[in-house]
Structures are given as structure tokens and as C-alpha cells.
N, C-alpha and C positions, 0 to 999 in steps of 0.2 A: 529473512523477512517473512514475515506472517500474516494472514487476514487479521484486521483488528476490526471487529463494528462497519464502518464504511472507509476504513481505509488500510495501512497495513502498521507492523509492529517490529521492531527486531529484539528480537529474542535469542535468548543463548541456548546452544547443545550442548548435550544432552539431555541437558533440565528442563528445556523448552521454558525458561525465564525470559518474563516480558522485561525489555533493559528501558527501556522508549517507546516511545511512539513515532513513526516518523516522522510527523508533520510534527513534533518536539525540534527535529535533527534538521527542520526547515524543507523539509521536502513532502507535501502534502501528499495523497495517491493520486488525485488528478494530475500534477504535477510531473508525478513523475512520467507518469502515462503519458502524457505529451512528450517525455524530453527522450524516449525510447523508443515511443511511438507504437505503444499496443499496452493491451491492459495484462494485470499480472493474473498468471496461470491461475484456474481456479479458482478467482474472486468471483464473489457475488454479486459484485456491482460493475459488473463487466458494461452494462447500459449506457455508464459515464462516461465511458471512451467515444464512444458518439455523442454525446449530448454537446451542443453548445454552449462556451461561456459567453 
């Protein structure tokens, strides 16, 4: 998984090919954030993990 814009991506190695998007695969970055319970390493939009829905 990768930063994509505001949420994340998975993408293939070596090539670093975008396959998806994750919220394609049904799992948004908010989302996931919640269900792990911490934002993903290195994002940008690290702010979402506190924000209220």
C-alpha cells in the first residue's frame, strides 16, 4: 500500500504499479484507520485519524 491523493493505493513491486485504489477494494483510508486503529506510516493526512465522523 501506498499514499494515493487522500487516501492509499496498492501497487506492485518492483514496478511500483498502481493495481487499485483501496477504497476500489472497499476499504477507504479512513476506514481502515479506524479498524487498526492509527493512521498509515508517512501519510499526509495523518489529521483524519482525529477528525470526527
Amino acid at each position: 500500500m501506498r499514499e494515493a491523493g487522500a487516501g492509499l493505493a496498492l501497487v506492485r513491486l518492483p514496478e511500483n504499479l498502481r493495481v487499485a485504489k483501496a477504497s476500489d477494494l472497499g476499504y477507504s483510508y479512513s476506514r481502515l484507520m479506524r479498524r487498526v486503529n492509527a493512521p498509515f506510516p508517512g501519510h499526509s493526512h495523518r489529521y483524519l485519524f482525529t477528525k470526527d465522523d
